[in-house]
C-alpha positions in Angstrom: 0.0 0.0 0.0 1.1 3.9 -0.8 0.9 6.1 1.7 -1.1 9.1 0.3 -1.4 11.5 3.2 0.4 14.2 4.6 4.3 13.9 5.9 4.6 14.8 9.1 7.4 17.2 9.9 9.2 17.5 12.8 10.2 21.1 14.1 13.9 19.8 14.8 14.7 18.2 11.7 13.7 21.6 9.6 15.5 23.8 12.1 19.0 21.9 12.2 20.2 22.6 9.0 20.1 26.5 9.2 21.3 26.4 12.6 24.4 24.1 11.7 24.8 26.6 8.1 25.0 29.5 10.8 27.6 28.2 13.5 29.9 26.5 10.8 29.9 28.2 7.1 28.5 31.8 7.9 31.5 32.2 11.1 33.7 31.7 8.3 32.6 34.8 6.2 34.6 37.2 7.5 38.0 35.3 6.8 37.1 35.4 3.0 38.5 38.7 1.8 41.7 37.8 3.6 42.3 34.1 2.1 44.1 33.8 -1.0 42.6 33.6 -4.0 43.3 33.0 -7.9 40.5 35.1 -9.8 38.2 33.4 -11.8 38.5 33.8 -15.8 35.9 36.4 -17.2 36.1 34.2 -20.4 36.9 31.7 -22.7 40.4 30.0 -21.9 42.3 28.6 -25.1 43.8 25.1 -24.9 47.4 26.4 -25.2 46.8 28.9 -22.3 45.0 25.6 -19.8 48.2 23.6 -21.0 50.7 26.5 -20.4 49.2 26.6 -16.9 49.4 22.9 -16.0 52.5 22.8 -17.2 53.8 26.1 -15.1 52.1 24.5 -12.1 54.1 21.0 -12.2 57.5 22.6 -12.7 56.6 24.7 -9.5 55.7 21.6 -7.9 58.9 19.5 -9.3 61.3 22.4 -8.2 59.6 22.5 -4.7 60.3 18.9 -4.3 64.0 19.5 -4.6 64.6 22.6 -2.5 65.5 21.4 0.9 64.2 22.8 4.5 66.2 24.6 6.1 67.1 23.8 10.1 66.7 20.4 9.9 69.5 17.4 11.1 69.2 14.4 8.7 72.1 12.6 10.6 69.5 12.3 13.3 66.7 10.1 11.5 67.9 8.4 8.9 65.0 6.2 8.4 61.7 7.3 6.7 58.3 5.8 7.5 56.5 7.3 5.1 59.3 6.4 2.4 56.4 3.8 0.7 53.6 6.3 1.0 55.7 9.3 -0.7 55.0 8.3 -4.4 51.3 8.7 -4.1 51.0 11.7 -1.8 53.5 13.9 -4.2 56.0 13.6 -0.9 59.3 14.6 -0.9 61.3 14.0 2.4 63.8 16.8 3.8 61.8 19.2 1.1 59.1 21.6 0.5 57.2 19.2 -0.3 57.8 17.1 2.5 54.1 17.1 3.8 52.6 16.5 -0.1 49.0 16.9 -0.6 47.9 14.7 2.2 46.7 17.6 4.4 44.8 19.4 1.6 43.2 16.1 0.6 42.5 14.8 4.1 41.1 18.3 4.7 38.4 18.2 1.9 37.2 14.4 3.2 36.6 15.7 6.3 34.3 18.6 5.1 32.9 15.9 2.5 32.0 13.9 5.2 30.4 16.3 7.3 28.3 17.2 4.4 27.2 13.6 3.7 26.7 12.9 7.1 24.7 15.7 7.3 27.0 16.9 10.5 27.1 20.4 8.5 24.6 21.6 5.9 25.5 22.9 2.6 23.1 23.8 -0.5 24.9 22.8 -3.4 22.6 25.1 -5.8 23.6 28.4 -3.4 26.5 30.3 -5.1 27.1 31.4 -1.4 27.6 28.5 0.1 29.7 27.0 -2.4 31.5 30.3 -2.1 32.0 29.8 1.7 32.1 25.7 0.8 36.1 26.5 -1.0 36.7 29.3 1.8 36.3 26.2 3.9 38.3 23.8 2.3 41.1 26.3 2.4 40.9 27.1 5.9 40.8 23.4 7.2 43.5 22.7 4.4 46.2 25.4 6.1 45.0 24.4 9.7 45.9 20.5 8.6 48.9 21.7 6.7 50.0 23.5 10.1 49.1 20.6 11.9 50.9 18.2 10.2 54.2 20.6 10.0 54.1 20.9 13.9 53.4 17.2 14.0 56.6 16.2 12.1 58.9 18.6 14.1 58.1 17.8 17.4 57.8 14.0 16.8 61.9 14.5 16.1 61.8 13.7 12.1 64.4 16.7 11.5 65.8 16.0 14.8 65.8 16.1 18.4 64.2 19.8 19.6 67.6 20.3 21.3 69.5 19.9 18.5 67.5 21.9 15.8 66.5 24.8 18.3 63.4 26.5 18.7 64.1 29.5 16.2 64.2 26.7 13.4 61.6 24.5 14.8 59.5 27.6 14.0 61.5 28.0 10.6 60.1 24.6 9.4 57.0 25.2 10.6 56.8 28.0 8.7 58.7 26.2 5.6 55.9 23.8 5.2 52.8 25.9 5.8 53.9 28.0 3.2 54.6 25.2 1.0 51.0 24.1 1.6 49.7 27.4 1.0 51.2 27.4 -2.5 50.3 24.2 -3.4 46.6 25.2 -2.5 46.8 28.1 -5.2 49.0 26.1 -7.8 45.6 23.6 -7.1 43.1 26.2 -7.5 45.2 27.7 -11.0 44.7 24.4 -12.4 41.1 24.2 -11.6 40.5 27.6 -13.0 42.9 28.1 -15.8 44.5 24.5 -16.5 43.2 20.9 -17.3 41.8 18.6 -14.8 42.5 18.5 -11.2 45.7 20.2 -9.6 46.1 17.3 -6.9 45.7 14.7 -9.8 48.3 16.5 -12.2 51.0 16.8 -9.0 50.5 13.5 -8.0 50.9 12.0 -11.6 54.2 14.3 -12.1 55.8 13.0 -8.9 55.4 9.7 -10.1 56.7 10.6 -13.2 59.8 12.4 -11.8 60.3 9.6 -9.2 60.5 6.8 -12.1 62.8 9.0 -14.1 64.9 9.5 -11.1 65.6 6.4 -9.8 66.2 5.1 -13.4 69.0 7.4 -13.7 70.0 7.2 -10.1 73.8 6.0 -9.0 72.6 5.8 -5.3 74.0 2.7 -3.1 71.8 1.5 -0.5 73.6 -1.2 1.8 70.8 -4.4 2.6 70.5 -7.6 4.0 72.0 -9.2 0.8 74.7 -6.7 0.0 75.1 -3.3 -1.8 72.2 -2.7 -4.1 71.4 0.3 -6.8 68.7 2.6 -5.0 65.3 1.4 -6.8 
């Protein structure tokens, strides 16, 4: 049998989605103006200019992966426990990109789940809430990105805090959260201005660059069975 008559509506369930869209994305509107931004395009983008872009925006990201940090001691750890987890978060140890795109991407599952878990509401078909949606990502994205830098440093990866100091604790700190804060925008140019997504075009170049790397590499590693080629 159908059920033809009216659906009852309960007064809770139609007033907790406003009241979660006012405590979570509308506290966020005044941080807007002051998060970085890359401009929308006002009109058609050519397919040279959305390849010229992509391609700018990997060779950022492939030249971040080599600079070094600066303050850290790598006599002091020289193991690496993320060393098989690198290739697929565009991780670089000792570098800029030391943190890769974990934080960014762990930041926007979080705020997906929320939204499908209905934990925070979001109207998909508001331009403002999308607006504040990104504005969101962002902020969770440098918060994680800060979270994770301060994470690494005091866990001792660069080194006991005795033996780096505190003025480059702070220095590395700082290293990575801007890192992250540039890979953000290099992510959001893609969007905008290149072809596809900015995570997946990083991700696929560090793979690229590692393979390259390590087939022209003359590194020695010393294992169990000997001295062996770095792979």
């Amino acid at each position: 049998l159908l059920w033809r008559g009216p659906v009852k509506v309960y007064p809770f369930v139609s007033s907790f989605q406003p009241q979660t869209n006012m405590t979570f994305l509308q506290t966020i509107r005044p941080l807007v103006p002051f998060l970085p931004t890359v401009q929308s395009p006002k009109g058609k983008i050519s397919l040279d200019y959305k390849v010229q872009c992509t391609l700018f925006a990997a060779l950022l990201v492939c030249v971040m992966s080599n600079l070094p940090l600066y303050g850290i001691v790598r006599e002091s750890s020289p193991s690496d426990p993320f060393y098989h987890m690198r290739v697929i978060l565009a991780s670089n140890r000792g570098t800029l990109m030391e943190l890769g795109v974990s934080p960014i991407v762990s930041a926007g599952m979080v705020l997906q789940l929320l939204v499908g878990s209905r934990m925070m509401y979001f109207n998909q078909n508001a331009a403002e809430d999308r607006i504040l949606f990104q504005a969101a990502e962002k902020i969770c994205g440098i918060l994680f990105t800060f979270a994770c830098a301060t994470a690494y440093v005091v866990s001792g990866m660069y080194g006991p805090l005795s033996a780096i100091g505190t003025g480059n604790a702070a220095l590395i700190v700082l290293q990575l959260t801007g890192a992250g804060v540039v890979l953000l925008m290099l992510d959001e140019l893609v969007q905008k201005y290149g072809i596809g997504s900015g995570l997946n075009v990083f991700i696929a170049v560090h793979i690229c660059e590692t393979i390259v790397w390590s087939a022209l590499s003359t590194t020695t590693v010393t294992t169990a069975s000997g001295t062996e080629m770095e792979e």
